[in-house]
PDB file of N, CA, C and O in Angstrom:
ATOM      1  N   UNK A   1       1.207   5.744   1.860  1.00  0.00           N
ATOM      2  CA  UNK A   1       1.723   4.920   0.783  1.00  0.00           C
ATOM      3  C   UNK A   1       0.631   3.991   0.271  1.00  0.00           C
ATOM      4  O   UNK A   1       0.377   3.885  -0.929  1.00  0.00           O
ATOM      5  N   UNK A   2       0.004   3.331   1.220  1.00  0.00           N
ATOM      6  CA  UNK A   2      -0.867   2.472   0.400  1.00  0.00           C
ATOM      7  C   UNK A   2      -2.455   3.388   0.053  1.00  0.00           C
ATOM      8  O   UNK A   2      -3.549   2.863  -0.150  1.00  0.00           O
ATOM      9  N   UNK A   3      -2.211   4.520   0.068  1.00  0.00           N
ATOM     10  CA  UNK A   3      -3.520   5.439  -0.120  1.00  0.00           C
ATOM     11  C   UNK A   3      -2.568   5.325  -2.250  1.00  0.00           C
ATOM     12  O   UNK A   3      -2.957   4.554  -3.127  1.00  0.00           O
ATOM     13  N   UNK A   4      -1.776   6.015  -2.345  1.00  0.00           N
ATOM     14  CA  UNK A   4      -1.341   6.165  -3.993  1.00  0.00           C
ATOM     15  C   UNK A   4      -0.720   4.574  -4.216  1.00  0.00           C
ATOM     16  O   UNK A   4      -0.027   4.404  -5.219  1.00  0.00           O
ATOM     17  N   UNK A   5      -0.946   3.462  -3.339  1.00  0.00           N
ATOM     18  CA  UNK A   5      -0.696   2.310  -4.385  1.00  0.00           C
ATOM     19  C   UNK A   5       0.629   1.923  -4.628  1.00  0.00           C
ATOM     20  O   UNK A   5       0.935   1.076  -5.466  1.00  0.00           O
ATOM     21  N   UNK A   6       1.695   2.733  -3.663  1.00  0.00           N
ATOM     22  CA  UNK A   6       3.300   2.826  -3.457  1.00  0.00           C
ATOM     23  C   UNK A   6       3.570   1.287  -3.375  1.00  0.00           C
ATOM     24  O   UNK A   6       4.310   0.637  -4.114  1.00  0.00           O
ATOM     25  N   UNK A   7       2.864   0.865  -2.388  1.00  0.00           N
ATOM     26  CA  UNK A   7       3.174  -0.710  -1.477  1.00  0.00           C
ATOM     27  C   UNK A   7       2.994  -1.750  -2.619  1.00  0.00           C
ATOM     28  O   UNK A   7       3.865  -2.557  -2.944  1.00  0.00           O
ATOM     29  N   UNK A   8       1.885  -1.652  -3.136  1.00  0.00           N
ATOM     30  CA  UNK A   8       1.337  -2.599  -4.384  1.00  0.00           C
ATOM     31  C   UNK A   8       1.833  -2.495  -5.255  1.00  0.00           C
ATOM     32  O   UNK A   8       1.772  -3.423  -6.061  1.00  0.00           O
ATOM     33  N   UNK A   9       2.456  -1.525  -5.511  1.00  0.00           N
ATOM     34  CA  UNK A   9       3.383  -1.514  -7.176  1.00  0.00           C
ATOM     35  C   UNK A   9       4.742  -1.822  -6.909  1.00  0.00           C
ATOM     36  O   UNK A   9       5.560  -2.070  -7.795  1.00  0.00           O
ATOM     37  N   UNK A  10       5.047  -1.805  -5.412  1.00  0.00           N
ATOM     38  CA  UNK A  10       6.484  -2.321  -5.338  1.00  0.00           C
ATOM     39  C   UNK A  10       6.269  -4.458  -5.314  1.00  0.00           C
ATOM     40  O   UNK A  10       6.920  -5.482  -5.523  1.00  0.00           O
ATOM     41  N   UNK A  11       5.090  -4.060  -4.963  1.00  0.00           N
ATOM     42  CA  UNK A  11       5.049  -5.717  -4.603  1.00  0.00           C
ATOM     43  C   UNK A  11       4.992  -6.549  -5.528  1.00  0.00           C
ATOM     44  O   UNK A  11       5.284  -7.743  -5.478  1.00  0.00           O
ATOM     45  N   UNK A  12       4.351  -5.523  -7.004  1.00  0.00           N
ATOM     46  CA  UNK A  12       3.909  -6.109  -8.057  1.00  0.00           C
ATOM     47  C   UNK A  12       5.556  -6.139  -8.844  1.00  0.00           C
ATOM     48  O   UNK A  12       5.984  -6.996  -9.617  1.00  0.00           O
ATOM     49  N   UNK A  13       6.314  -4.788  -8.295  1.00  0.00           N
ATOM     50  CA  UNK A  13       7.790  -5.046  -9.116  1.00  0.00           C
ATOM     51  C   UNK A  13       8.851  -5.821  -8.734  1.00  0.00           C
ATOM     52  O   UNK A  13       9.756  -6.281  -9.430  1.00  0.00           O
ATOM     53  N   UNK A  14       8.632  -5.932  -7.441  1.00  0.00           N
ATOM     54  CA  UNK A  14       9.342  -7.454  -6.648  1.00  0.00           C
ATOM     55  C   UNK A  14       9.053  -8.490  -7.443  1.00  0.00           C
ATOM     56  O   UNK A  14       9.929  -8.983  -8.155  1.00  0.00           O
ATOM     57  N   UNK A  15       8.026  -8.868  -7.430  1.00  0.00           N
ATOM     58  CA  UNK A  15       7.652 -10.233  -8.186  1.00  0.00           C
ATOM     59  C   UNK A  15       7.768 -10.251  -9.670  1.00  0.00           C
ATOM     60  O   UNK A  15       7.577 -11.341 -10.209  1.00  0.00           O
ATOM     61  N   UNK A  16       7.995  -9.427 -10.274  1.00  0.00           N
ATOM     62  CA  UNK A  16       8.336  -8.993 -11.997  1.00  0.00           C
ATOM     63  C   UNK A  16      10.174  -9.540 -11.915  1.00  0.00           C
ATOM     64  O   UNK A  16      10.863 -10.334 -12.557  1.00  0.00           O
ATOM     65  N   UNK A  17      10.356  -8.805 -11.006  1.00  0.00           N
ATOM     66  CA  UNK A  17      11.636  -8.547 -11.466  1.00  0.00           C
ATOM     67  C   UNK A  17      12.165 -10.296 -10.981  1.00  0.00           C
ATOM     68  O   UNK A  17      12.793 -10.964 -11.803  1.00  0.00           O
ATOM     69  N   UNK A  18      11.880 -10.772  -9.830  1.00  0.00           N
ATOM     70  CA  UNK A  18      11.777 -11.987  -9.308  1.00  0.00           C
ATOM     71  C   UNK A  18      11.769 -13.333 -10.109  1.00  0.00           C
ATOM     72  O   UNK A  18      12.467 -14.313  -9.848  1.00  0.00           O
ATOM     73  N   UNK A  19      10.797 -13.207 -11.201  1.00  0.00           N
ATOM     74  CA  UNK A  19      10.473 -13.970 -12.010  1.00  0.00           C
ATOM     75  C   UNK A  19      11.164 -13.644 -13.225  1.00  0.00           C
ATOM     76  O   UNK A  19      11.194 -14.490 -14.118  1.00  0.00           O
ATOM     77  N   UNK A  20      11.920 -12.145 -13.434  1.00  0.00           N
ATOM     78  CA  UNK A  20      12.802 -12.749 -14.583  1.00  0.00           C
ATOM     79  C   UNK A  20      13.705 -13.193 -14.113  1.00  0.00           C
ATOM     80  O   UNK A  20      14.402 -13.911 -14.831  1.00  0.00           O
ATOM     81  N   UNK A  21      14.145 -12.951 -12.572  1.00  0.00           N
ATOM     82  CA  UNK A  21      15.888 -13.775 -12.118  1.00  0.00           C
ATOM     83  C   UNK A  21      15.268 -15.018 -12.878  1.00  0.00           C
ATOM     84  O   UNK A  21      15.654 -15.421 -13.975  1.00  0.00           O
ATOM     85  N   UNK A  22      14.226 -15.572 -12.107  1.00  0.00           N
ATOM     86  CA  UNK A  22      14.231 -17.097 -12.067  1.00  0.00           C
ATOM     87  C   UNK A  22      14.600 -17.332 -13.792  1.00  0.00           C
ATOM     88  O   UNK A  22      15.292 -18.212 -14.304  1.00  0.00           O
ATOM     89  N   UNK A  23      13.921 -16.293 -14.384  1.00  0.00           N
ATOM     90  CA  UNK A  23      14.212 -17.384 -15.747  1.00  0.00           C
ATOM     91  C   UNK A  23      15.374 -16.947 -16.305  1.00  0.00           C
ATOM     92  O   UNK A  23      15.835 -17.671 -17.188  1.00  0.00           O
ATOM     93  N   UNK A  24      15.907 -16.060 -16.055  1.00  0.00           N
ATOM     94  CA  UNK A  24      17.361 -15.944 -16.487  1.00  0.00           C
ATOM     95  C   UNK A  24      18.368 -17.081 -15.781  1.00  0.00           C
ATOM     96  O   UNK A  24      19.389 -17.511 -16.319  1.00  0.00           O
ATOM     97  N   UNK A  25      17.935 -17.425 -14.644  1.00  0.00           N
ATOM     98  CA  UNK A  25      18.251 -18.484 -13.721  1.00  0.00           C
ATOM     99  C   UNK A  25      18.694 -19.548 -14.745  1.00  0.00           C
ATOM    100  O   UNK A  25      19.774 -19.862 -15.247  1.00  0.00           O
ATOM    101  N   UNK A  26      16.975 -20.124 -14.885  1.00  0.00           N
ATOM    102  CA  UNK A  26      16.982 -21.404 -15.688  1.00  0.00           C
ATOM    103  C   UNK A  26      17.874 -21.524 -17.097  1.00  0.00           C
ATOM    104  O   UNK A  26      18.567 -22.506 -17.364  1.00  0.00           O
ATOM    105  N   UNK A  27      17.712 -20.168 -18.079  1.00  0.00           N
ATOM    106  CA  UNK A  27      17.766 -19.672 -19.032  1.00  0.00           C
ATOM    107  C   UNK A  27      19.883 -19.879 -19.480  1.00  0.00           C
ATOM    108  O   UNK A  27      20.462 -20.167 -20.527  1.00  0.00           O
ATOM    109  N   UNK A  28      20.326 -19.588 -18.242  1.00  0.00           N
ATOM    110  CA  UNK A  28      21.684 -19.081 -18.267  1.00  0.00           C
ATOM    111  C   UNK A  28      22.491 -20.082 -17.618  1.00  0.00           C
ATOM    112  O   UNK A  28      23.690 -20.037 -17.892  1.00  0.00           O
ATOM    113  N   UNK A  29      21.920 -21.407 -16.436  1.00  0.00           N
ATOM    114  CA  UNK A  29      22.555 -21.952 -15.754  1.00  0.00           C
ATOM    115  C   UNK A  29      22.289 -23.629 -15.946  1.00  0.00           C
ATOM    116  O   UNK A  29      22.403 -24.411 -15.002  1.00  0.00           O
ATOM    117  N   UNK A  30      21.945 -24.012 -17.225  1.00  0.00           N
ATOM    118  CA  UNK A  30      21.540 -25.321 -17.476  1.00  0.00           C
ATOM    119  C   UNK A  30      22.720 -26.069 -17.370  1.00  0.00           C
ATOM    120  O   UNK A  30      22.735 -27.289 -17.208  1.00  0.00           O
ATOM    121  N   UNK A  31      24.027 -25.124 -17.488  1.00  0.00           N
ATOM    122  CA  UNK A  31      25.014 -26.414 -17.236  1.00  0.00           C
ATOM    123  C   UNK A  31      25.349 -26.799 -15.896  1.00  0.00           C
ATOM    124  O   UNK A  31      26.314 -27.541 -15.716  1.00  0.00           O
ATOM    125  N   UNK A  32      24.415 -26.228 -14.592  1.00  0.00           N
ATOM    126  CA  UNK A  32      24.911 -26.480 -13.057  1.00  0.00           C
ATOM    127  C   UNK A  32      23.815 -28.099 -13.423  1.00  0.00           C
ATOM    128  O   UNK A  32      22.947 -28.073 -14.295  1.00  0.00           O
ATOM    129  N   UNK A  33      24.055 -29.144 -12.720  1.00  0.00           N
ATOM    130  CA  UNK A  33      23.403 -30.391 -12.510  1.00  0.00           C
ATOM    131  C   UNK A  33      22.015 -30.067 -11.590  1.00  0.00           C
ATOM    132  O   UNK A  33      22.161 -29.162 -10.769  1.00  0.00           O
ATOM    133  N   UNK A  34      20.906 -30.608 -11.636  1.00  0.00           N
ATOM    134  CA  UNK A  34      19.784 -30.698 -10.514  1.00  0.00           C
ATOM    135  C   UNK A  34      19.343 -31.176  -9.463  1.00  0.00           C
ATOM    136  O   UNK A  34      18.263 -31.690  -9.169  1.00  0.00           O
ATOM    137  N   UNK A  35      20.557 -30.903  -8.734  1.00  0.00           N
ATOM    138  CA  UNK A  35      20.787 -31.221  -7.423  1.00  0.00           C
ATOM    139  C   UNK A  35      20.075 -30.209  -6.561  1.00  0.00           C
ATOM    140  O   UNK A  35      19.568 -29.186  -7.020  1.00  0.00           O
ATOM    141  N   UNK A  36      20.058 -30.669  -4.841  1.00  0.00           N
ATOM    142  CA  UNK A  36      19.192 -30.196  -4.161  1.00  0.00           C
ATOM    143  C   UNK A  36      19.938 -28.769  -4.339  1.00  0.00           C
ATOM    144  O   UNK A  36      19.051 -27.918  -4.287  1.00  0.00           O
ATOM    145  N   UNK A  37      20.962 -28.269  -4.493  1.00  0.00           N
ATOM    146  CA  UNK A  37      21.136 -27.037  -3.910  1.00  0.00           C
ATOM    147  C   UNK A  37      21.064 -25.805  -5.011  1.00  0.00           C
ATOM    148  O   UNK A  37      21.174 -24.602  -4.771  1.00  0.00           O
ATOM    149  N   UNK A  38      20.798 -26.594  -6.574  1.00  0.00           N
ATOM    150  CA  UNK A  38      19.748 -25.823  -7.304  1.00  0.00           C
ATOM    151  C   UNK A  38      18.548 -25.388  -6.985  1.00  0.00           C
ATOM    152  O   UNK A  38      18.169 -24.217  -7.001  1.00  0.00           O
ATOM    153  N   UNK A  39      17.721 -26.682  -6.587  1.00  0.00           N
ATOM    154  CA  UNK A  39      16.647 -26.160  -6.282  1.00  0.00           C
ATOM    155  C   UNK A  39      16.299 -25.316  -4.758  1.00  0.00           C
ATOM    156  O   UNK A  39      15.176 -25.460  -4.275  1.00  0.00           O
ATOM    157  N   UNK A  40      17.154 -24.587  -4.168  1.00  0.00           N
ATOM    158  CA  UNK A  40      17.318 -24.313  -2.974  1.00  0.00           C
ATOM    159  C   UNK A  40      17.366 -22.612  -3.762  1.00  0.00           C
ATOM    160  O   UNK A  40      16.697 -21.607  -3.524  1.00  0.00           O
ATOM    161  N   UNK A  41      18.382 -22.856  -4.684  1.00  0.00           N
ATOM    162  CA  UNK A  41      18.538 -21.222  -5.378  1.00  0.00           C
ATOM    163  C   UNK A  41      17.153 -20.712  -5.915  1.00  0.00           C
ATOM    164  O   UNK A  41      16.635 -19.614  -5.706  1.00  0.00           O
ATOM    165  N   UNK A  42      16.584 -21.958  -6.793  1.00  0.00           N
ATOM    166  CA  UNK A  42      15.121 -21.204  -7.169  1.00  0.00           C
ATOM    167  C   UNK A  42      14.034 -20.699  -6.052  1.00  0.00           C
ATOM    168  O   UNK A  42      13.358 -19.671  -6.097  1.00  0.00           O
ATOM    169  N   UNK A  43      14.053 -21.638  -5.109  1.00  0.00           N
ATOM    170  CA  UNK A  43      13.382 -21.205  -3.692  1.00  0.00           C
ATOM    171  C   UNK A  43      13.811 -19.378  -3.497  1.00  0.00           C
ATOM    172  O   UNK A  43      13.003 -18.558  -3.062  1.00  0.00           O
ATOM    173  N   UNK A  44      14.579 -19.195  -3.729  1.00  0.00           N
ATOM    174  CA  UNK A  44      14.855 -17.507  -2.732  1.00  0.00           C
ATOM    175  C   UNK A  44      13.966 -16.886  -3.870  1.00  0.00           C
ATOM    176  O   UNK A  44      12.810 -17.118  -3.516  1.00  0.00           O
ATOM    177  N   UNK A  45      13.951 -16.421  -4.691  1.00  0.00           N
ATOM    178  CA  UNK A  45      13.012 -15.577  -4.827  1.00  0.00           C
ATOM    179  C   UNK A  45      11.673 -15.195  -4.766  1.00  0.00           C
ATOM    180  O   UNK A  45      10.973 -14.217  -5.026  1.00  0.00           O
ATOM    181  N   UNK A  46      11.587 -16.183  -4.383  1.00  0.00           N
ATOM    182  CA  UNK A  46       9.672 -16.648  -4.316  1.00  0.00           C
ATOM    183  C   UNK A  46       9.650 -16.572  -3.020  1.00  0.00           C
ATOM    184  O   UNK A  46       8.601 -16.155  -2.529  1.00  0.00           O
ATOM    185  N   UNK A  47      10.632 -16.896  -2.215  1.00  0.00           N
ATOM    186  CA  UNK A  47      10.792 -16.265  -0.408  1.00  0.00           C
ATOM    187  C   UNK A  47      10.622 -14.841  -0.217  1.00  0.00           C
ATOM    188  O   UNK A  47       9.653 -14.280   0.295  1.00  0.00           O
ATOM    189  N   UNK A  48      11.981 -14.167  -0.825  1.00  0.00           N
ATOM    190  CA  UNK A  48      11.934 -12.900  -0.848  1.00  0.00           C
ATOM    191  C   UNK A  48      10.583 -12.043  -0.706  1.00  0.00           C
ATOM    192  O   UNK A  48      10.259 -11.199   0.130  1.00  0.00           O
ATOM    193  N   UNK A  49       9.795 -12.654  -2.020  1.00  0.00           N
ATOM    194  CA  UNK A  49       8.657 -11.935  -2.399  1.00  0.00           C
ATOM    195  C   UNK A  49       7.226 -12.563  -1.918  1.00  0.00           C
ATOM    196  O   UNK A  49       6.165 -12.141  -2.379  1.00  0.00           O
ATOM    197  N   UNK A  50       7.292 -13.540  -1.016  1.00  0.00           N
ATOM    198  CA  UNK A  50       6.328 -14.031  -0.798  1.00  0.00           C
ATOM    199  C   UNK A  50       5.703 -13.851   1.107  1.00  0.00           C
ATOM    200  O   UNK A  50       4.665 -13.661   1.741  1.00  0.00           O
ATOM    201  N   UNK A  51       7.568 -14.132   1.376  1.00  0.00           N
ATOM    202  CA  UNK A  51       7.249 -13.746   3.204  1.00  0.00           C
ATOM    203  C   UNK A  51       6.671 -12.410   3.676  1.00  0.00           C
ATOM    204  O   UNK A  51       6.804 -11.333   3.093  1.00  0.00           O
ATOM    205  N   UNK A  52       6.101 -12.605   4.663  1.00  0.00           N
ATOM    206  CA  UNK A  52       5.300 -11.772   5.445  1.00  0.00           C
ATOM    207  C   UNK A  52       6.055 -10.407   5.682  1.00  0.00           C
ATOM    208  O   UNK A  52       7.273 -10.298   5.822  1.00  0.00           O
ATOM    209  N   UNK A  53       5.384  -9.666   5.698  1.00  0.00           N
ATOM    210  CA  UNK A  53       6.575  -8.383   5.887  1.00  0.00           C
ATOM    211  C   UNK A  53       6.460  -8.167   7.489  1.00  0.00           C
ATOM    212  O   UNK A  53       7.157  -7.321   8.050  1.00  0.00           O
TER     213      UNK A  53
END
């Protein structure tokens, strides 16, 4: 897999797809208040795609 680049293009589509949650996030949910447990929701995707495998 990482000989054809399998691993890296998933990693690169994790983080694509990751970053439109977030802004559909922001984009779609301005009426939740900015409290800690907003910013707890933006945290997971950047976890998801960031922790160690």
């Amino acid at each position: 897999m990482n000989n054809f680049g399998s691993i890296e293009y998933a990693v690169e589509l994790a983080d694509r797809l990751a970053d439109e949650g977030v802004r559909h996030f922001e984009e779609d949910l301005t009426f939740i208040e900015e409290l800690e447990p907003k910013g707890v929701l933006r945290q997971i995707a950047n976890y998801v795609t960031t922790r160690l495998l």
